[in-house]
N, CA, C and O atoms as a CHARMM CRD file, in Angstrom:
* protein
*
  260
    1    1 UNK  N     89.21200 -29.29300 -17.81500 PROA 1      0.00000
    2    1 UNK  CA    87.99400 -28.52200 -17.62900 PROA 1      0.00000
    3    1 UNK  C     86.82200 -29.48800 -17.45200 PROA 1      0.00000
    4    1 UNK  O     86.64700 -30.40700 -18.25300 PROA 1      0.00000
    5    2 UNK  N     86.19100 -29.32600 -16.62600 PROA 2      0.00000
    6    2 UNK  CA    85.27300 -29.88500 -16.25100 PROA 2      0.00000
    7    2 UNK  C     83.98000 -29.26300 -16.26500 PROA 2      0.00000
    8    2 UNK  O     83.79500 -28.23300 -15.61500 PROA 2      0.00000
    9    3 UNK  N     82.67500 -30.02100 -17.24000 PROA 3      0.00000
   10    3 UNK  CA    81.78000 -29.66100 -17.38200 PROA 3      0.00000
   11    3 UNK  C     80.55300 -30.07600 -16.86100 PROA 3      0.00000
   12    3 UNK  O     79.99900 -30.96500 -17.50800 PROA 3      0.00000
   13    4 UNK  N     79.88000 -29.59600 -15.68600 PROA 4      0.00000
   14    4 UNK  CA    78.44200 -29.72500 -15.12900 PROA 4      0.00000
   15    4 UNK  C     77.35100 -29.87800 -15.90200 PROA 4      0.00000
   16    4 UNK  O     76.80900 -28.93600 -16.47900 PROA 4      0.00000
   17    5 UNK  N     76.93800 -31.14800 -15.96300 PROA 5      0.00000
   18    5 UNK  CA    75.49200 -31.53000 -17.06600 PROA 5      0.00000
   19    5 UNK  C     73.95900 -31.20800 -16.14900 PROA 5      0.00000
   20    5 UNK  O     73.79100 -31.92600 -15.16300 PROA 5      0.00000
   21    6 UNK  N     72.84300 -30.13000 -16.47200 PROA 6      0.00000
   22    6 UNK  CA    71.82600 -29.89400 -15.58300 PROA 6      0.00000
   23    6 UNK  C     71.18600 -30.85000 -16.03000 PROA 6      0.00000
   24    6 UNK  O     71.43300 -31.50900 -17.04000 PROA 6      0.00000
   25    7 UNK  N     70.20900 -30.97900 -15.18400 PROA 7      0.00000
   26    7 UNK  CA    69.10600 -31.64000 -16.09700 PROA 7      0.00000
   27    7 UNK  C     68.35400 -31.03600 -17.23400 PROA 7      0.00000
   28    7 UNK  O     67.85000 -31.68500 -18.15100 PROA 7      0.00000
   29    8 UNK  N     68.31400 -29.60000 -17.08600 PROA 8      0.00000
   30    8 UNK  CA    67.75700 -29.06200 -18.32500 PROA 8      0.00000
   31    8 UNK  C     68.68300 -29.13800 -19.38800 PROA 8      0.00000
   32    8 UNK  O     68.10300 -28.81200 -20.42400 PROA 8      0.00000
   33    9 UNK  N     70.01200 -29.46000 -19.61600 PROA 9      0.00000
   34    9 UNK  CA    71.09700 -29.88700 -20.93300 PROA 9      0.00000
   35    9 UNK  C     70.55700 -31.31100 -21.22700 PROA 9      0.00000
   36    9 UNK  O     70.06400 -31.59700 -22.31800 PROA 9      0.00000
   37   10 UNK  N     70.68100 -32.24400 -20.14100 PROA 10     0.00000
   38   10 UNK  CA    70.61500 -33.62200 -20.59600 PROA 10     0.00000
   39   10 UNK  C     68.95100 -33.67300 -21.29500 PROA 10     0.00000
   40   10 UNK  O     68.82000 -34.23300 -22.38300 PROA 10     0.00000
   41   11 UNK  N     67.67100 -33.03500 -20.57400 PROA 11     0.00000
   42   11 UNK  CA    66.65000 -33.24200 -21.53800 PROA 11     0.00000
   43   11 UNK  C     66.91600 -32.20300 -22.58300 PROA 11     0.00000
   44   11 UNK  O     65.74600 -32.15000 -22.96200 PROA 11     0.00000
   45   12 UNK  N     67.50500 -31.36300 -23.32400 PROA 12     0.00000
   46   12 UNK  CA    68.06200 -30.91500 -24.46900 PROA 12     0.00000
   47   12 UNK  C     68.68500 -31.47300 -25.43700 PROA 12     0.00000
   48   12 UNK  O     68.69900 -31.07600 -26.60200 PROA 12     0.00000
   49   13 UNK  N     69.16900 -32.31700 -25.04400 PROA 13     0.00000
   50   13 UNK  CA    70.22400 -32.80800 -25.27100 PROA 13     0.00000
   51   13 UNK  C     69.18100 -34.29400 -26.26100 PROA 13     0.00000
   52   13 UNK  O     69.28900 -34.70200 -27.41700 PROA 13     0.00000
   53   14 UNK  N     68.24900 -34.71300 -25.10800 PROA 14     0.00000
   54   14 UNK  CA    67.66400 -36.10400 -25.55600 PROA 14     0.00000
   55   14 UNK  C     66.56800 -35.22800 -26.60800 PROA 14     0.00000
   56   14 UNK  O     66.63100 -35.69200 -27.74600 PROA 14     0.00000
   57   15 UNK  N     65.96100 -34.51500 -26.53200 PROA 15     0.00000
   58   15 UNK  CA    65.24700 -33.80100 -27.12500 PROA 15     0.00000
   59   15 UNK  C     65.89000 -33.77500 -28.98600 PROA 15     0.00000
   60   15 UNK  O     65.27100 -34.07400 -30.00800 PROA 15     0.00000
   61   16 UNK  N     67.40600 -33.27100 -28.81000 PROA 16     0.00000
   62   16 UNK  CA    67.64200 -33.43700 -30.13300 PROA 16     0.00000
   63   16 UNK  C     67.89900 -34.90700 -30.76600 PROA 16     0.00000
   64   16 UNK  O     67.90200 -35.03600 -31.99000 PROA 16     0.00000
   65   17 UNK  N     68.11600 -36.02700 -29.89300 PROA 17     0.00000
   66   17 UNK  CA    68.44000 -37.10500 -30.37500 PROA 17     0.00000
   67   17 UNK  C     67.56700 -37.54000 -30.90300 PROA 17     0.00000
   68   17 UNK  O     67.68200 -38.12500 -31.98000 PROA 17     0.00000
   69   18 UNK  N     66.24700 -37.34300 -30.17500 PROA 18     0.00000
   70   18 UNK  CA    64.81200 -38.25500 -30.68200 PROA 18     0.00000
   71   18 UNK  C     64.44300 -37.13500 -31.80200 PROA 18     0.00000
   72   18 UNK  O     63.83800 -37.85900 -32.59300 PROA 18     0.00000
   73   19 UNK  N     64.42400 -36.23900 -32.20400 PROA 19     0.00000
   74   19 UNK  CA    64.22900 -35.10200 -33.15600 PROA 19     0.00000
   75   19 UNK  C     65.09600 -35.86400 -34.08000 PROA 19     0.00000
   76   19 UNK  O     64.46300 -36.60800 -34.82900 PROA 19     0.00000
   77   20 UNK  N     66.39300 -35.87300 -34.22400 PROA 20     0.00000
   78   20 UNK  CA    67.07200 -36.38500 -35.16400 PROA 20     0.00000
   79   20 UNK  C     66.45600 -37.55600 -35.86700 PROA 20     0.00000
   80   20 UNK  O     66.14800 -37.59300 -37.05800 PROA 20     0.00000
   81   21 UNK  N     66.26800 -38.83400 -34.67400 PROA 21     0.00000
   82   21 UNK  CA    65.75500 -39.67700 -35.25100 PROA 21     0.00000
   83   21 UNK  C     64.24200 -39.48100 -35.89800 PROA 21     0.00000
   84   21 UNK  O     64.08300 -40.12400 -36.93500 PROA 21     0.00000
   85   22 UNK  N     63.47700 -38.95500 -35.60300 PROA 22     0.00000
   86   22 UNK  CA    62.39600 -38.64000 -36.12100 PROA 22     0.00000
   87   22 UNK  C     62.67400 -38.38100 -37.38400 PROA 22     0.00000
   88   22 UNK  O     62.34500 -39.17500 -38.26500 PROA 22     0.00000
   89   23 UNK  N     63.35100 -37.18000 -37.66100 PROA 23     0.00000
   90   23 UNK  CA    63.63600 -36.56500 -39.41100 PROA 23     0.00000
   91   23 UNK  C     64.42700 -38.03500 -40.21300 PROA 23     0.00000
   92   23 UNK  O     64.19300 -38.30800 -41.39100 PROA 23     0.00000
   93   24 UNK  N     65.09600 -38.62700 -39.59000 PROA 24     0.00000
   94   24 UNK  CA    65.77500 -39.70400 -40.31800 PROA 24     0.00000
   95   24 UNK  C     64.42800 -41.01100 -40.47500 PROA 24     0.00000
   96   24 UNK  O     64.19800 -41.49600 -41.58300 PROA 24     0.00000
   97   25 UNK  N     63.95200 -41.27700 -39.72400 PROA 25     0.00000
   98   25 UNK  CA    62.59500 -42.15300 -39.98400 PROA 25     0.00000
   99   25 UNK  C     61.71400 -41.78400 -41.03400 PROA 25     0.00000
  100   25 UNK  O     61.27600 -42.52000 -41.91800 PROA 25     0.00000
  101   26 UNK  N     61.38600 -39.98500 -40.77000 PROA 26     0.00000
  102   26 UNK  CA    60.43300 -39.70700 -41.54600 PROA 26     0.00000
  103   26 UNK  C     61.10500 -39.80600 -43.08600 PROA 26     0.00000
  104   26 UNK  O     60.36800 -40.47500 -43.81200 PROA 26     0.00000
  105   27 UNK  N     62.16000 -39.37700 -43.69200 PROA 27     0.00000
  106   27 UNK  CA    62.72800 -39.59900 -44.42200 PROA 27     0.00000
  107   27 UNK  C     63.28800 -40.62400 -45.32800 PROA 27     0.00000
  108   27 UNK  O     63.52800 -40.43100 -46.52000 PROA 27     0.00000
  109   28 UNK  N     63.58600 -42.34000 -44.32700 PROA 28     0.00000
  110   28 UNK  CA    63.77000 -43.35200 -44.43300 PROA 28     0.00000
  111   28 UNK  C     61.66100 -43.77900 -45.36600 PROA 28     0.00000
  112   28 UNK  O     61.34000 -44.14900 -46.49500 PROA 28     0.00000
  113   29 UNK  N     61.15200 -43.57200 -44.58900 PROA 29     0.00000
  114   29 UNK  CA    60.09300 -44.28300 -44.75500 PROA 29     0.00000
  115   29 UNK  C     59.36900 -43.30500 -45.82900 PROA 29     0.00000
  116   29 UNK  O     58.34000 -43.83700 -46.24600 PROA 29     0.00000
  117   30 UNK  N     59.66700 -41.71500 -46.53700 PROA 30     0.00000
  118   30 UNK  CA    58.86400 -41.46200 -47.34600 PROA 30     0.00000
  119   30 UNK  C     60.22000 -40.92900 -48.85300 PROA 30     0.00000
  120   30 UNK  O     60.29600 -40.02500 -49.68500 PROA 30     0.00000
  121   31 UNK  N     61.02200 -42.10600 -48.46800 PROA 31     0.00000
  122   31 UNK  CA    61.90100 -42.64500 -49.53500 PROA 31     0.00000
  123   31 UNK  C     61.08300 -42.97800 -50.97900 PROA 31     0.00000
  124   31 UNK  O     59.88400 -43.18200 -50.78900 PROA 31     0.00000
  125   32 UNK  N     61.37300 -43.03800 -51.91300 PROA 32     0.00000
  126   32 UNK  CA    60.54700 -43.16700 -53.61400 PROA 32     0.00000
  127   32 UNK  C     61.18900 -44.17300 -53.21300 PROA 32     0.00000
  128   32 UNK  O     60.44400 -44.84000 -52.49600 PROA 32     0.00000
  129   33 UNK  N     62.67000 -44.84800 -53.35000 PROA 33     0.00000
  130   33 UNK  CA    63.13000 -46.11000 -53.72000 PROA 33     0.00000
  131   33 UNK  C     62.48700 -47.46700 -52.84200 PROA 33     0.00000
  132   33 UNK  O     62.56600 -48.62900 -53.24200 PROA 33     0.00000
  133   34 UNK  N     61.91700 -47.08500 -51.71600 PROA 34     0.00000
  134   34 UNK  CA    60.78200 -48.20600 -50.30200 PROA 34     0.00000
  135   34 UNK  C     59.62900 -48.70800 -51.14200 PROA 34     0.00000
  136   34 UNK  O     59.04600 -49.73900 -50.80600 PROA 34     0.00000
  137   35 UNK  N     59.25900 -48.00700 -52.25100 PROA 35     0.00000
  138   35 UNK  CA    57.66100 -48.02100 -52.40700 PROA 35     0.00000
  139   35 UNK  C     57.81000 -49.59900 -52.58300 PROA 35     0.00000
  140   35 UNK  O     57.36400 -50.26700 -51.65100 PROA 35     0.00000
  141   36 UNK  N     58.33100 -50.22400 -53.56500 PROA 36     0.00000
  142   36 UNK  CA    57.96400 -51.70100 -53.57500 PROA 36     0.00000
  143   36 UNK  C     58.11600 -52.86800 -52.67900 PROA 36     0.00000
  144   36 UNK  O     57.90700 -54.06500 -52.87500 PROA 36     0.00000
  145   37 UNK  N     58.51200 -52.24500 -51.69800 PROA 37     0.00000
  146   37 UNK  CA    58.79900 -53.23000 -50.29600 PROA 37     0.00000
  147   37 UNK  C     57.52100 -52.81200 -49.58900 PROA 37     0.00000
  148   37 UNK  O     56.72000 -53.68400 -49.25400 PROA 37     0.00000
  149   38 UNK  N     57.26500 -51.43300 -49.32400 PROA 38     0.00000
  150   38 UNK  CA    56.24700 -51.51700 -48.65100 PROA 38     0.00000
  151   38 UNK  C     54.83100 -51.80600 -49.26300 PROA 38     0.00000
  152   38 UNK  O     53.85900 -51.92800 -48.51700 PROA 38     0.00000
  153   39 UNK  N     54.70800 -51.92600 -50.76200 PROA 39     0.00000
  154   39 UNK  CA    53.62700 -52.40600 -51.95800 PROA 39     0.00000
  155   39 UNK  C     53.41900 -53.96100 -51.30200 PROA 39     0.00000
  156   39 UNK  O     52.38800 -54.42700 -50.81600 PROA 39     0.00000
  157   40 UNK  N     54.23100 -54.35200 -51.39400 PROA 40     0.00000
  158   40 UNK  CA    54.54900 -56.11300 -50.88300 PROA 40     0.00000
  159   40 UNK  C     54.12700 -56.32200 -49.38000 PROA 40     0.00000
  160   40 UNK  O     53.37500 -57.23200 -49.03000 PROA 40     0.00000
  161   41 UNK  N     54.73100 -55.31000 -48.44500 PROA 41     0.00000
  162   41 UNK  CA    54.13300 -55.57000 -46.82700 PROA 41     0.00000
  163   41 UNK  C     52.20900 -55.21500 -46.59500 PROA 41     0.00000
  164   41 UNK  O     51.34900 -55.65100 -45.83000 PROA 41     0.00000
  165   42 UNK  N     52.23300 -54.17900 -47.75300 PROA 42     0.00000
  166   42 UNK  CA    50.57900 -53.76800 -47.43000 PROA 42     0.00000
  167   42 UNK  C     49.95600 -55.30100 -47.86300 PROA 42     0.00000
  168   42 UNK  O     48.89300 -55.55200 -47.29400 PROA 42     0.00000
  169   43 UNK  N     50.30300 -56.03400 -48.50100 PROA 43     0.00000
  170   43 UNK  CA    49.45600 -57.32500 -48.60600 PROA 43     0.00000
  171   43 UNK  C     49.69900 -58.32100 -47.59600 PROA 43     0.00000
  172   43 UNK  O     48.97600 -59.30300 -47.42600 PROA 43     0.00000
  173   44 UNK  N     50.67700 -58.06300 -46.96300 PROA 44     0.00000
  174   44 UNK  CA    50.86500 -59.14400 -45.98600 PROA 44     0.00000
  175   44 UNK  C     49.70400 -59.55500 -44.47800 PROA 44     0.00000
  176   44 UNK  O     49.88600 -60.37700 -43.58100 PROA 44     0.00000
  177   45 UNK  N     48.79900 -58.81500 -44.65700 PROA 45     0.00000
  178   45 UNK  CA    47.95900 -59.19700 -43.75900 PROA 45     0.00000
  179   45 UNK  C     46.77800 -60.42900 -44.62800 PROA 45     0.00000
  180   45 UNK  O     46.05200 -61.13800 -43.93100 PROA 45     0.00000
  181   46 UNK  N     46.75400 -60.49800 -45.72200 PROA 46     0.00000
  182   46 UNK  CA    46.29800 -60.98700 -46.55600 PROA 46     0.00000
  183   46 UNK  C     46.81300 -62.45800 -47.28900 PROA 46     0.00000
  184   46 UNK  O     46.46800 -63.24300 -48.17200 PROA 46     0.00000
  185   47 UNK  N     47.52300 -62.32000 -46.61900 PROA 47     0.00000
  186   47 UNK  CA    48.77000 -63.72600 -47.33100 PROA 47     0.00000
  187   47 UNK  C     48.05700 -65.30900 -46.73800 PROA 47     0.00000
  188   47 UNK  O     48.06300 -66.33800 -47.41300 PROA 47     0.00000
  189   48 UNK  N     47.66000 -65.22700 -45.78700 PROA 48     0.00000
  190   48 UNK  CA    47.07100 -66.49800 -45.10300 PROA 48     0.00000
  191   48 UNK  C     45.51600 -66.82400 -45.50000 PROA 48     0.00000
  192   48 UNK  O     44.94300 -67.85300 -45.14400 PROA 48     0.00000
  193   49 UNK  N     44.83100 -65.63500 -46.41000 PROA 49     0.00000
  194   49 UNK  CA    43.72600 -65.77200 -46.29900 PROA 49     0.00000
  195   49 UNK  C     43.94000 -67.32000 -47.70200 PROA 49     0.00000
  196   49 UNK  O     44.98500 -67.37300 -48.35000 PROA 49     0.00000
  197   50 UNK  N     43.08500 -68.12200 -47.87100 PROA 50     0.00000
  198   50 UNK  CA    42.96800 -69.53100 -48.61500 PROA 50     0.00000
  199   50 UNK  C     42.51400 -68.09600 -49.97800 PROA 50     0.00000
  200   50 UNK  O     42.11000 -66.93500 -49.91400 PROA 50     0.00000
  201   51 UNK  N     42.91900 -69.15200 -51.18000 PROA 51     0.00000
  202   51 UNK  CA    42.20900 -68.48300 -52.09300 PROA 51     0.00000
  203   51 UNK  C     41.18600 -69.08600 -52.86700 PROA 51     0.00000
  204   51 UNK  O     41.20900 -70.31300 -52.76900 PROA 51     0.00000
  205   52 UNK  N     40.37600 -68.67700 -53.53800 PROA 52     0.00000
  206   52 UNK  CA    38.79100 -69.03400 -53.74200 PROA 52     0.00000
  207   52 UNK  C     39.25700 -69.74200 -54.89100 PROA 52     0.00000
  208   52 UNK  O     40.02600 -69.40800 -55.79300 PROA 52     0.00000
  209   53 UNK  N     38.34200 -71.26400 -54.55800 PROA 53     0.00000
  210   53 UNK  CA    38.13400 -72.51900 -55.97900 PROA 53     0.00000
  211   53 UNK  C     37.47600 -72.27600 -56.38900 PROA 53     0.00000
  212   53 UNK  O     36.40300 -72.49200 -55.82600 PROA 53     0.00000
  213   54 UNK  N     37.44000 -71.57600 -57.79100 PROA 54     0.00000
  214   54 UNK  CA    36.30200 -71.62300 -58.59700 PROA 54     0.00000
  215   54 UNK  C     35.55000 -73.07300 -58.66100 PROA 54     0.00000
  216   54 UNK  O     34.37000 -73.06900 -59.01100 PROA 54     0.00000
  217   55 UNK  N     36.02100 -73.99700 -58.42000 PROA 55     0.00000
  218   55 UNK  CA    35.08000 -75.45000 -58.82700 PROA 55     0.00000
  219   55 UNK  C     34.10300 -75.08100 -57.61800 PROA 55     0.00000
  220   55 UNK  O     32.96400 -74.76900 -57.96600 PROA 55     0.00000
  221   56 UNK  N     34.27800 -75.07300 -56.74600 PROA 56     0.00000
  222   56 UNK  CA    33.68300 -75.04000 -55.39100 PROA 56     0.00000
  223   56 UNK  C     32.78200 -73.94400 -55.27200 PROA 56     0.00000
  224   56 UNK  O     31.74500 -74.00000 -54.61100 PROA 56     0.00000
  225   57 UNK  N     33.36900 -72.44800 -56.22700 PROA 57     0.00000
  226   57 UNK  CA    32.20300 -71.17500 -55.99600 PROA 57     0.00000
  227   57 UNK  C     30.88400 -71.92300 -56.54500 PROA 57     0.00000
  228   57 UNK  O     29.83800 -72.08200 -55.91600 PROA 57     0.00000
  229   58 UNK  N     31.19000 -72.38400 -57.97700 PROA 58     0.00000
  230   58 UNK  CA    30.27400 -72.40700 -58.95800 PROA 58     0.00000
  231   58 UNK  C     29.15000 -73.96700 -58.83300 PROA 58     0.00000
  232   58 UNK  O     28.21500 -74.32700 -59.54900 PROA 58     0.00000
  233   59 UNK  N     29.66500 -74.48400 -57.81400 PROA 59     0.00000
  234   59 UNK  CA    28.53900 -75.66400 -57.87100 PROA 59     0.00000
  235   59 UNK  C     27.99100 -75.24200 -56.74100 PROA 59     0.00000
  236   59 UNK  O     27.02200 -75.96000 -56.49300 PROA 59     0.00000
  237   60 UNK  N     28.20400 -74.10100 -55.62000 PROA 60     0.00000
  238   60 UNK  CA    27.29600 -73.54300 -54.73200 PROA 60     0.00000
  239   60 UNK  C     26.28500 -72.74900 -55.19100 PROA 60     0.00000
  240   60 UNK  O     25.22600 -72.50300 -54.61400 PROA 60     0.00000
  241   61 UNK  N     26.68200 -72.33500 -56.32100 PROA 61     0.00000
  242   61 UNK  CA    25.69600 -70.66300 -57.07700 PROA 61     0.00000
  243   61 UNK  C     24.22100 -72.07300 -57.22000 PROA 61     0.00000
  244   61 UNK  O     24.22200 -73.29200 -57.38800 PROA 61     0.00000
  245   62 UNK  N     23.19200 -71.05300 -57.04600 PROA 62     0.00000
  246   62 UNK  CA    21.96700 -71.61900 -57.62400 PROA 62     0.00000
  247   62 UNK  C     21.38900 -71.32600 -58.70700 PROA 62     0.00000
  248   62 UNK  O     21.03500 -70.16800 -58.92700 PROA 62     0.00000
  249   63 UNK  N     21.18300 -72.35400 -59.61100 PROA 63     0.00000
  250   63 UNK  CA    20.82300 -72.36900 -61.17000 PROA 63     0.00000
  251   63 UNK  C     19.17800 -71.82800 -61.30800 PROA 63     0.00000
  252   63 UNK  O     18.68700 -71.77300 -62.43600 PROA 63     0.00000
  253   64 UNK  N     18.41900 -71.46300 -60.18600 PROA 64     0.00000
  254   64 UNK  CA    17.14400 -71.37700 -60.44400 PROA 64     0.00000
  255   64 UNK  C     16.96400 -69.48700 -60.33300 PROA 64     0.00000
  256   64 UNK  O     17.38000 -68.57800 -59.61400 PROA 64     0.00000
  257   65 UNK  N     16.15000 -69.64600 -61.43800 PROA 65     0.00000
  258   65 UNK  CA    16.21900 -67.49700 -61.70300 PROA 65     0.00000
  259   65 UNK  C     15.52800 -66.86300 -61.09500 PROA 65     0.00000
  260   65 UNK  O     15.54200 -65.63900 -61.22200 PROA 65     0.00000
């Protein structure tokens, strides 16, 4: 038996695949067990910034009131 694919099956067809994946993403990513991986990536834009010498803040501050 031979079955004729329209184009309206095949975009049906892709329609549920990317749907599928959608619910599996959305699901993957609003997982409880992710939170501390993604706790760790939200700082990663932040990782290169130098971090502040206190020796260096405090002999810039000016002593006059």
């Amino acid at each position: 038996m031979v079955v004729e694919m329209s184009t309206g099956m095949i975009r049906g067809l892709g329609t549920v695949v990317v749907f599928i994946a959608f619910v599996g993403l959305t699901l993957w990513v609003f997982n409880g067990k992710r939170n501390p991986e993604f706790a760790e990536a939200r700082l990663l834009p932040f990782a290169d910034e130098p971090q502040p010498d206190i020796t260096e803040e405090s002999a810039t501050r000016s002593t006059r009131p």
